[in-house]
N, CA and C atoms as a LAMMPS dump frame, in Angstrom:
ITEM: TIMESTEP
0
ITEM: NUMBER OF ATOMS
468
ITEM: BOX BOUNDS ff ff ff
-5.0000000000000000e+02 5.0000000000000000e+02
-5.0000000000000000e+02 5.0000000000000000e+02
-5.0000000000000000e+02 5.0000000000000000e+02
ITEM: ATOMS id mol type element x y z
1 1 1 N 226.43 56.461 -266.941
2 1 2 C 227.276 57.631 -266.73
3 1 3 C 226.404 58.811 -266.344
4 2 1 N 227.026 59.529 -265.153
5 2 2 C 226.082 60.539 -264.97
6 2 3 C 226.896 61.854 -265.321
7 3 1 N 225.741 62.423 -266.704
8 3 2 C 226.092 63.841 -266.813
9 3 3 C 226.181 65.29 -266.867
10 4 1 N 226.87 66.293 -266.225
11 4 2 C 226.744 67.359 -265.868
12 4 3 C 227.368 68.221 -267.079
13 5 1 N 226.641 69.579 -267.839
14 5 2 C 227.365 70.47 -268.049
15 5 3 C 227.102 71.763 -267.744
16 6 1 N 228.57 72.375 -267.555
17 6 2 C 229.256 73.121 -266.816
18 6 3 C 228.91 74.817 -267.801
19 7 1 N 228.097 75.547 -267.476
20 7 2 C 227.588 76.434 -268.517
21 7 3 C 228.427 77.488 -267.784
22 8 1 N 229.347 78.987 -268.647
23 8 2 C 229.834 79.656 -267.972
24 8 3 C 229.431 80.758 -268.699
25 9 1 N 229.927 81.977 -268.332
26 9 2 C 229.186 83.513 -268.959
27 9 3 C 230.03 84.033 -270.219
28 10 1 N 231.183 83.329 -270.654
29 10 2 C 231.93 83.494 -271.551
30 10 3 C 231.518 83.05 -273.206
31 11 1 N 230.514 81.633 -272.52
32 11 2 C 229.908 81.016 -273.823
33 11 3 C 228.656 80.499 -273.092
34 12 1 N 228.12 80.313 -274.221
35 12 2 C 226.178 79.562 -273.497
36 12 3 C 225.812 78.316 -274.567
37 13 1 N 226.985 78.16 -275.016
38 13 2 C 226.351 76.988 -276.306
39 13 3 C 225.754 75.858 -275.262
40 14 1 N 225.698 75.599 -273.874
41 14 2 C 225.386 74.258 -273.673
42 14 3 C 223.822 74.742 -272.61
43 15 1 N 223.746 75.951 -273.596
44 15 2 C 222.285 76.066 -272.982
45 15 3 C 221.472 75.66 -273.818
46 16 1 N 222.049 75.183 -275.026
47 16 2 C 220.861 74.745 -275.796
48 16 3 C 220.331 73.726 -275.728
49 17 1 N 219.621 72.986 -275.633
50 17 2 C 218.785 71.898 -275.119
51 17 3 C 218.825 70.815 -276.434
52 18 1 N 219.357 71.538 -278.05
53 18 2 C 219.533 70.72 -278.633
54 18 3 C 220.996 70.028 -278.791
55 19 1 N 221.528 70.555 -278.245
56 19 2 C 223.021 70.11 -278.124
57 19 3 C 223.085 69.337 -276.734
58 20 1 N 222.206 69.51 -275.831
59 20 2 C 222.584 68.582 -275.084
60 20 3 C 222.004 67.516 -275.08
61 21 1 N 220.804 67.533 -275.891
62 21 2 C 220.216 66.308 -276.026
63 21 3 C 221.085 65.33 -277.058
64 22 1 N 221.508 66.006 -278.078
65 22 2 C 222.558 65.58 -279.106
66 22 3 C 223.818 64.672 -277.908
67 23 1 N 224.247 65.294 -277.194
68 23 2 C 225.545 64.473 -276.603
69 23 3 C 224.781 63.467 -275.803
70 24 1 N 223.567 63.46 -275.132
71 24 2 C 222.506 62.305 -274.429
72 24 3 C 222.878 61.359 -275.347
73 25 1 N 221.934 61.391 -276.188
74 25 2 C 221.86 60.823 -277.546
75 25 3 C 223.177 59.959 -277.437
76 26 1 N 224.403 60.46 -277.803
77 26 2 C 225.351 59.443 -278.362
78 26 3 C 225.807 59.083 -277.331
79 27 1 N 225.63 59.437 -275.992
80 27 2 C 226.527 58.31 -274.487
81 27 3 C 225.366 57.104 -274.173
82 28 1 N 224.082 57.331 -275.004
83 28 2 C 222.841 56.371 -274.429
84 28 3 C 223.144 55.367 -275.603
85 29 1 N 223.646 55.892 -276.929
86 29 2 C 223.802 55.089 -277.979
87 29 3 C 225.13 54.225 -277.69
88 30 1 N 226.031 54.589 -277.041
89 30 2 C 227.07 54.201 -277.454
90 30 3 C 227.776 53.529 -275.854
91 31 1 N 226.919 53.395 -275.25
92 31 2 C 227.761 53.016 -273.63
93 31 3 C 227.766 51.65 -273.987
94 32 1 N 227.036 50.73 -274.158
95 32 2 C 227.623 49.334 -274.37
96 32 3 C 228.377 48.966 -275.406
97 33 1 N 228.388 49.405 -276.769
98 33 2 C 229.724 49.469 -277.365
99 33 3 C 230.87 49.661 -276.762
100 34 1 N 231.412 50.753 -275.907
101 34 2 C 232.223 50.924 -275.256
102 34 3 C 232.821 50.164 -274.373
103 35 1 N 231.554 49.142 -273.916
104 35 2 C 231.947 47.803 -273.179
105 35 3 C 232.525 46.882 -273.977
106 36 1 N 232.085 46.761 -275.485
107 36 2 C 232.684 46.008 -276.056
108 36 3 C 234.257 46.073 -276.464
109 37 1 N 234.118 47.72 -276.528
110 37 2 C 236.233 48.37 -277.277
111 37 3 C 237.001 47.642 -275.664
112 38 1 N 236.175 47.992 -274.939
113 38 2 C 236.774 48.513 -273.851
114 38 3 C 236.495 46.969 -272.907
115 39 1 N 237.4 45.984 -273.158
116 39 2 C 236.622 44.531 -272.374
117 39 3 C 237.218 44.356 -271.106
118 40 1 N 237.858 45.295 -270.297
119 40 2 C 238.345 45.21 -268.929
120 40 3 C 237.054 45.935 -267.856
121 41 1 N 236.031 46.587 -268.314
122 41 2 C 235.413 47.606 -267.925
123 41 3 C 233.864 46.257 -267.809
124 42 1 N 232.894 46.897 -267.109
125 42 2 C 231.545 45.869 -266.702
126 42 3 C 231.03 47.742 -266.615
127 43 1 N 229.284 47.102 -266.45
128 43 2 C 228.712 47.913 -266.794
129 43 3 C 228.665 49.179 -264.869
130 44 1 N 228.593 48.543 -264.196
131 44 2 C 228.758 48.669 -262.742
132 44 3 C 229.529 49.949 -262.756
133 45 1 N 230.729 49.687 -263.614
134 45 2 C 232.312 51.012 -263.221
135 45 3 C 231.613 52.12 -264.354
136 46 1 N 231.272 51.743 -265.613
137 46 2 C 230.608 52.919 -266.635
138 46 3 C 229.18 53.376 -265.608
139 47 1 N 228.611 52.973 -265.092
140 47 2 C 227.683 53.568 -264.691
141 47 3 C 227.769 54.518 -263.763
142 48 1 N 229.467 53.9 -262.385
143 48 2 C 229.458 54.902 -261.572
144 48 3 C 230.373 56.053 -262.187
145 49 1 N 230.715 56.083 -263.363
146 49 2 C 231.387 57.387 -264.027
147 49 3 C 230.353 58.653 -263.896
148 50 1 N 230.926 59.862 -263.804
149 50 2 C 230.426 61.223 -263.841
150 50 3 C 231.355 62.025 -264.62
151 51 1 N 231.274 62.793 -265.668
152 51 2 C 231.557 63.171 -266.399
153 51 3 C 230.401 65.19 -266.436
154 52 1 N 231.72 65.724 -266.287
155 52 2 C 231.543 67.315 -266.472
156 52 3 C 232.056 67.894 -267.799
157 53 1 N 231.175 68.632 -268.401
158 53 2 C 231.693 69.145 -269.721
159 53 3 C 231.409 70.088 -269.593
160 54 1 N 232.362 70.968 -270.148
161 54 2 C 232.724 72.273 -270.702
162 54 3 C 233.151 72.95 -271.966
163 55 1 N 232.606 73.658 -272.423
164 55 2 C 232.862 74.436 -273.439
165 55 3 C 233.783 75.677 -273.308
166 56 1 N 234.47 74.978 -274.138
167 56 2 C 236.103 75.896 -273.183
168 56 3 C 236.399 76.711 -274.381
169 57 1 N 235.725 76.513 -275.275
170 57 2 C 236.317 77.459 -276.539
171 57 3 C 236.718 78.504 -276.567
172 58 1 N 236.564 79.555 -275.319
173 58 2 C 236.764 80.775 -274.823
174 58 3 C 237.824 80.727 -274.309
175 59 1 N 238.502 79.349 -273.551
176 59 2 C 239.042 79.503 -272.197
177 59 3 C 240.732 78.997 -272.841
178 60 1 N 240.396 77.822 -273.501
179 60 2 C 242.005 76.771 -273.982
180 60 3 C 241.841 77.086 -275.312
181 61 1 N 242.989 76.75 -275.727
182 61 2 C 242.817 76.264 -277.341
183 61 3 C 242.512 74.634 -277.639
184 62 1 N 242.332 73.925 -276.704
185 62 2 C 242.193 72.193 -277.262
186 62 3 C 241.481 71.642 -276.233
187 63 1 N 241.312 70.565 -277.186
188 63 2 C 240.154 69.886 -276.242
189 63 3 C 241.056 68.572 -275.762
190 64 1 N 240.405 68.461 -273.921
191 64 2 C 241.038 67.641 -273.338
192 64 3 C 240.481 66.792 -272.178
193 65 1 N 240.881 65.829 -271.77
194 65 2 C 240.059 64.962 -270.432
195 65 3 C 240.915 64.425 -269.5
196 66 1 N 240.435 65.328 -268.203
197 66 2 C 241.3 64.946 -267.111
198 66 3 C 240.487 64.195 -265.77
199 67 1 N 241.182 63.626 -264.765
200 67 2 C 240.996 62.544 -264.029
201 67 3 C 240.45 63.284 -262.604
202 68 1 N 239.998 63.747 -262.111
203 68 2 C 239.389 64.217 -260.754
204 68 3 C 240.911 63.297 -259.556
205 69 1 N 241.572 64.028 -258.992
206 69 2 C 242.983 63.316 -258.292
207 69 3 C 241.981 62.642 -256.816
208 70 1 N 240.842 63.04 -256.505
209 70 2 C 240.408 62.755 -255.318
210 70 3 C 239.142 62.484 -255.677
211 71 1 N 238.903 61.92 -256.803
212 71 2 C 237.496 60.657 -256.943
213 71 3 C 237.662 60.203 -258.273
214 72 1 N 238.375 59.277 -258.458
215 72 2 C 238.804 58.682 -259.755
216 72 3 C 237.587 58.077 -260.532
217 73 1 N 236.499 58.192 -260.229
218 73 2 C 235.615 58.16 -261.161
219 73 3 C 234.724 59.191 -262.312
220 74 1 N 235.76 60.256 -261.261
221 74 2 C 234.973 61.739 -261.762
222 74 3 C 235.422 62.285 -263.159
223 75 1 N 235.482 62.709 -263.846
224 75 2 C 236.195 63.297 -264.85
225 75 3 C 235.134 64.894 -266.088
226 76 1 N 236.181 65.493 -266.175
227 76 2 C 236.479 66.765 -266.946
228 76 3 C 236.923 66.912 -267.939
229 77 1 N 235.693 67.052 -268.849
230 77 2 C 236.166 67.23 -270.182
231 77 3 C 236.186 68.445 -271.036
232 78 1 N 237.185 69.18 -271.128
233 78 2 C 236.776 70.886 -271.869
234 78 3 C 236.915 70.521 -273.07
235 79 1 N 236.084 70.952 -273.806
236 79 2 C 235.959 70.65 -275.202
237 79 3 C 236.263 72.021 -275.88
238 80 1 N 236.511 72.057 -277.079
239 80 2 C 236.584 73.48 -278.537
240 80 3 C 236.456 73.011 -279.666
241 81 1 N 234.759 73.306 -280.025
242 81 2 C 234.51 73.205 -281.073
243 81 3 C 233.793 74.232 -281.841
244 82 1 N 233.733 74.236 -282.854
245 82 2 C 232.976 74.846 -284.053
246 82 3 C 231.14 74.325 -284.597
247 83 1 N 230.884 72.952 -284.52
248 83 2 C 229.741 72.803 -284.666
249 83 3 C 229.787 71.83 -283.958
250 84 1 N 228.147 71.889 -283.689
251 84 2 C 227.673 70.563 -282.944
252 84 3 C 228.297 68.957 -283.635
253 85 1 N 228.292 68.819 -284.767
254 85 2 C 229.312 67.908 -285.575
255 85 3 C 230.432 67.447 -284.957
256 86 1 N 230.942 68.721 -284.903
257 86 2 C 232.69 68.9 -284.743
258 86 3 C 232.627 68.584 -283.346
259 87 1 N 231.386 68.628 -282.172
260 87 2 C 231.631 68.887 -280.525
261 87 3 C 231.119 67.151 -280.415
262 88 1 N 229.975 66.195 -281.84
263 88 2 C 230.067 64.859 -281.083
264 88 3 C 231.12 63.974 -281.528
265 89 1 N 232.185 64.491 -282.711
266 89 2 C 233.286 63.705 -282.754
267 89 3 C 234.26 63.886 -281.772
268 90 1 N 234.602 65.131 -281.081
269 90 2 C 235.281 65.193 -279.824
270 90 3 C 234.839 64.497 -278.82
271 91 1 N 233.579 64.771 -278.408
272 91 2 C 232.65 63.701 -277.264
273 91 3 C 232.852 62.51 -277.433
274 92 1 N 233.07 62.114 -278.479
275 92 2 C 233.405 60.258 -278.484
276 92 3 C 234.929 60.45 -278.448
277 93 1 N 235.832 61.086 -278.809
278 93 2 C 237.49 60.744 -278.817
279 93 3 C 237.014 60.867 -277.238
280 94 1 N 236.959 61.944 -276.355
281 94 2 C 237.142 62.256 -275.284
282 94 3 C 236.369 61.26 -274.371
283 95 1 N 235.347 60.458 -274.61
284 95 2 C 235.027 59.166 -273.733
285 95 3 C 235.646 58.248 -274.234
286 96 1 N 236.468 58.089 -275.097
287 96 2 C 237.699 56.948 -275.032
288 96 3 C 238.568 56.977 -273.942
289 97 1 N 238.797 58.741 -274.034
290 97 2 C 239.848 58.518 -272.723
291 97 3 C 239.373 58.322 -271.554
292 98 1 N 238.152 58.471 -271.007
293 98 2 C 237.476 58.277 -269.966
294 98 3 C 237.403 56.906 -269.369
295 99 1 N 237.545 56.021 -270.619
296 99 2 C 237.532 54.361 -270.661
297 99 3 C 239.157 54.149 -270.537
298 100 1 N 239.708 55.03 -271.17
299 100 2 C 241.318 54.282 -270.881
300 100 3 C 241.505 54.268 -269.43
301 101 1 N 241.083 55.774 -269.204
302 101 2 C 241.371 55.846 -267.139
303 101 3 C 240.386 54.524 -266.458
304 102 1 N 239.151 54.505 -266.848
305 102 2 C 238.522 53.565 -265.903
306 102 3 C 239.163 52.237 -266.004
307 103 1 N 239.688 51.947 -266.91
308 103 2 C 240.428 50.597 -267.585
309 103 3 C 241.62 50.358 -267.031
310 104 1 N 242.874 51.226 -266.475
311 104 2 C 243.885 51.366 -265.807
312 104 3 C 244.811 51.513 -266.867
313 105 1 N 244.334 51.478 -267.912
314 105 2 C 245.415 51.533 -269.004
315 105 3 C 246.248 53.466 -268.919
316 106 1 N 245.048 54.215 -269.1
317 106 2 C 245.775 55.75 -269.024
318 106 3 C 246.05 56.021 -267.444
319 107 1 N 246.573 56.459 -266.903
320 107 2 C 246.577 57.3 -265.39
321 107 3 C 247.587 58.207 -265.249
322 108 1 N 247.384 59.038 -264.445
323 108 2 C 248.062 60.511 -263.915
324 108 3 C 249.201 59.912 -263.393
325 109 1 N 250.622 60.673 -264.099
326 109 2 C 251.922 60.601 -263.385
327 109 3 C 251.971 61.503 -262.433
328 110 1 N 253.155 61.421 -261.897
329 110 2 C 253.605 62.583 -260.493
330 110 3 C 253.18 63.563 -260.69
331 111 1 N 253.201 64.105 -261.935
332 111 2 C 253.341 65.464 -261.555
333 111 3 C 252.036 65.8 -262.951
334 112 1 N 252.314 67.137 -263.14
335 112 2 C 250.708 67.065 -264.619
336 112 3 C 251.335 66.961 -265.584
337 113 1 N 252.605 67.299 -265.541
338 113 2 C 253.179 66.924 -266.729
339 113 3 C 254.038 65.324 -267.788
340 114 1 N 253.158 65.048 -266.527
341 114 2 C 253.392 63.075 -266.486
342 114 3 C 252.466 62.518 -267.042
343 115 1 N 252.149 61.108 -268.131
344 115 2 C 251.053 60.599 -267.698
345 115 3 C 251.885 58.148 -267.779
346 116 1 N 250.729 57.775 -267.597
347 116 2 C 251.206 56.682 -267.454
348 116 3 C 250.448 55.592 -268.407
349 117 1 N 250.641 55.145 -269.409
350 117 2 C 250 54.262 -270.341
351 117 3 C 250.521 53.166 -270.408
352 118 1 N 249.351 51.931 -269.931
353 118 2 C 249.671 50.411 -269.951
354 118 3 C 250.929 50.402 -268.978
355 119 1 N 251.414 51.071 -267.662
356 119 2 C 252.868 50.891 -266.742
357 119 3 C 253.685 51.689 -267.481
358 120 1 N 253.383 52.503 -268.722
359 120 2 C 254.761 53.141 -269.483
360 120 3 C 254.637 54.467 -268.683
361 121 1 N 255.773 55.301 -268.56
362 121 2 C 255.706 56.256 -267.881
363 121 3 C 255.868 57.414 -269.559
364 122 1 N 255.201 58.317 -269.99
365 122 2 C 255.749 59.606 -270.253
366 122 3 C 255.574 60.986 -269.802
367 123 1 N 256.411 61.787 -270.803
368 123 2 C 256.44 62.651 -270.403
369 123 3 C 256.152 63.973 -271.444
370 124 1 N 255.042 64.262 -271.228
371 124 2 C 253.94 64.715 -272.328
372 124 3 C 254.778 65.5 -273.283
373 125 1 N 255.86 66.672 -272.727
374 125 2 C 256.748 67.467 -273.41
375 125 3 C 257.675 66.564 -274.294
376 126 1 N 258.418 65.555 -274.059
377 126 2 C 258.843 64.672 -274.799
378 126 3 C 258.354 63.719 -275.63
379 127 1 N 256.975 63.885 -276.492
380 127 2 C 256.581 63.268 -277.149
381 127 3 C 255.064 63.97 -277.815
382 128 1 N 255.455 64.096 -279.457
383 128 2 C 254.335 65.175 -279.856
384 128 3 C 253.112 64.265 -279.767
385 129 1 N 251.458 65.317 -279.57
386 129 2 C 250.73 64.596 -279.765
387 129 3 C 250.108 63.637 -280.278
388 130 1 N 250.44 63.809 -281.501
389 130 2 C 249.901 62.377 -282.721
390 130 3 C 250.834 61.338 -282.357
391 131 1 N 252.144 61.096 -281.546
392 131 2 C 252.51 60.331 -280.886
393 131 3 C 252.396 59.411 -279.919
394 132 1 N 251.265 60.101 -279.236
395 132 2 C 251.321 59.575 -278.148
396 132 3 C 250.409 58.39 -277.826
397 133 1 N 250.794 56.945 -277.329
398 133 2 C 249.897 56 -277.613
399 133 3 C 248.339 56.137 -277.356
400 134 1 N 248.166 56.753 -276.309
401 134 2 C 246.446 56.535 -276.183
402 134 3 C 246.042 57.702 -276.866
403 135 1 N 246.303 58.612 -277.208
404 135 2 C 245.978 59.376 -278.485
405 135 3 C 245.339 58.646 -279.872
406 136 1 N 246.6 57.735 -280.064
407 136 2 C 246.01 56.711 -280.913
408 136 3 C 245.471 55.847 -281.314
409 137 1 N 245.461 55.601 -279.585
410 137 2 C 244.24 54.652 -279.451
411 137 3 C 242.743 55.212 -279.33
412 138 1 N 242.917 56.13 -279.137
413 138 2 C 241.559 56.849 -278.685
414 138 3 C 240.742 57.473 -280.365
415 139 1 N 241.539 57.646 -281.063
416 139 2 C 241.351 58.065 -282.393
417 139 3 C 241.241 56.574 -283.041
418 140 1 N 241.629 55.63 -282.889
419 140 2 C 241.283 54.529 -283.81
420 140 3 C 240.049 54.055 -283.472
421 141 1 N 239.789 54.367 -281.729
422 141 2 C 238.604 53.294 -281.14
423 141 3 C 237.594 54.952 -281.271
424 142 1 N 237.947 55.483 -281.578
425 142 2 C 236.242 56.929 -282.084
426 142 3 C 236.242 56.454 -283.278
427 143 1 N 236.794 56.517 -283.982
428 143 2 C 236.44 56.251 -285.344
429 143 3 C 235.717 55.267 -285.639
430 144 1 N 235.686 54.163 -284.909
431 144 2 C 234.796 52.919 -284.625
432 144 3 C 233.259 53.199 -283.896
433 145 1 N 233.765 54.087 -283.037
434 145 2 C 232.392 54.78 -282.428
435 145 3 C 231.64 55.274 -283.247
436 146 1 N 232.209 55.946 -283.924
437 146 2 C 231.333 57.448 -284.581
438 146 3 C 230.593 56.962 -285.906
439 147 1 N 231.115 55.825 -286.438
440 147 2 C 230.256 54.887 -287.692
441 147 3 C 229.504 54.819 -287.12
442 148 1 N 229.628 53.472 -285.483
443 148 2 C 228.713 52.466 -285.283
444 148 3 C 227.86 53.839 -284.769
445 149 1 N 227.733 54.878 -284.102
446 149 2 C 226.813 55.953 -284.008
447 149 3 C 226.273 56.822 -284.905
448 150 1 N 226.4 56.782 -285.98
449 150 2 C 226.124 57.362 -287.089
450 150 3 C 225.438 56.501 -287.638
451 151 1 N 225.186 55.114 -287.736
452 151 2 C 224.629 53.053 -288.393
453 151 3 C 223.319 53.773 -287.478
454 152 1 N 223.966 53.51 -286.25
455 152 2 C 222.6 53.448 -285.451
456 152 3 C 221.663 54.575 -284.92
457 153 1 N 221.795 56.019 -285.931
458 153 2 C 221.094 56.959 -285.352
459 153 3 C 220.668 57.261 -286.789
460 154 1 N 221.123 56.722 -287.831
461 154 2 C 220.359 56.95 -289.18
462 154 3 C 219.377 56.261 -289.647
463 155 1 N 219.462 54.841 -288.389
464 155 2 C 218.48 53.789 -288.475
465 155 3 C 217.114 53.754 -287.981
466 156 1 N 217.221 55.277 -286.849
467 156 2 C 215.975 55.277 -286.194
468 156 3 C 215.424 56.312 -286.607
């Protein structure tokens, strides 16, 4: 995965070199696991992923990951967090969803207020968040992440 972050004049947390080495850290730890949650995916499609992050804490209130409409490998992730803690448990929910899109399971409906999980069509306003299936999937398969990254970074 190749990654870019997106530093703006509102916030500078991702000038710190220890926070970005921190999110290195867990996409170098954790990309072939991800092959494993994730068994539709080969290493070929995770590699040509690009992934932009932002520290949006200024900008949204929530943290979220969207699909680039004209290079579906690309993706945008604005994050809001409080500690570096709090920004690598988001970083792993938020490369779940990165794997649902590369996987075909999540994708963009018509419109933005659409999305499409496993052929299901919803419709984001009609269904609260803790509802929504890849929400829950994405929270069951971090939580799996964030041990097996926590096993293997207490080990070295």
């Amino acid at each position: 995965m190749d990654i870019v972050f997106i530093e703006h004049d509102d916030n500078d947390r991702f000038r710190d070199v220890r926070l970005r080495n921190k999110f290195y850290s867990v996409i170098n730890s954790l990309e072939s696991r991800l092959l494993v949650i994730y068994t539709e995916l080969n290493e070929g499609v995770l590699s040509a992923a690009k992934i932009s992050i932002m520290d949006a804490t200024s900008v949204i209130d929530c943290t979220c990951c969207t699909r680039n409409t004209n290079n579906k490998n690309w993706f945008l992730i604005k994050m809001v967090f409080s500690s570096s803690n709090d920004a690598v448990e988001m970083l792993i929910h938020e490369l779940c969803h990165v794997m649902q899109y590369l996987s075909g399971q999540l994708d963009a409906g018509s419109s933005v207020s659409e999305l499409t999980w496993k052929g299901e069509k919803f419709i984001l306003n009609d269904i609260e968040p803790h509802r929504r299936p890849w929400e829950r999937d994405a929270i069951l398969n971090a939580l799996t992440l964030h041990k097996y990254y926590i096993a293997s970074s207490s080990s070295t």
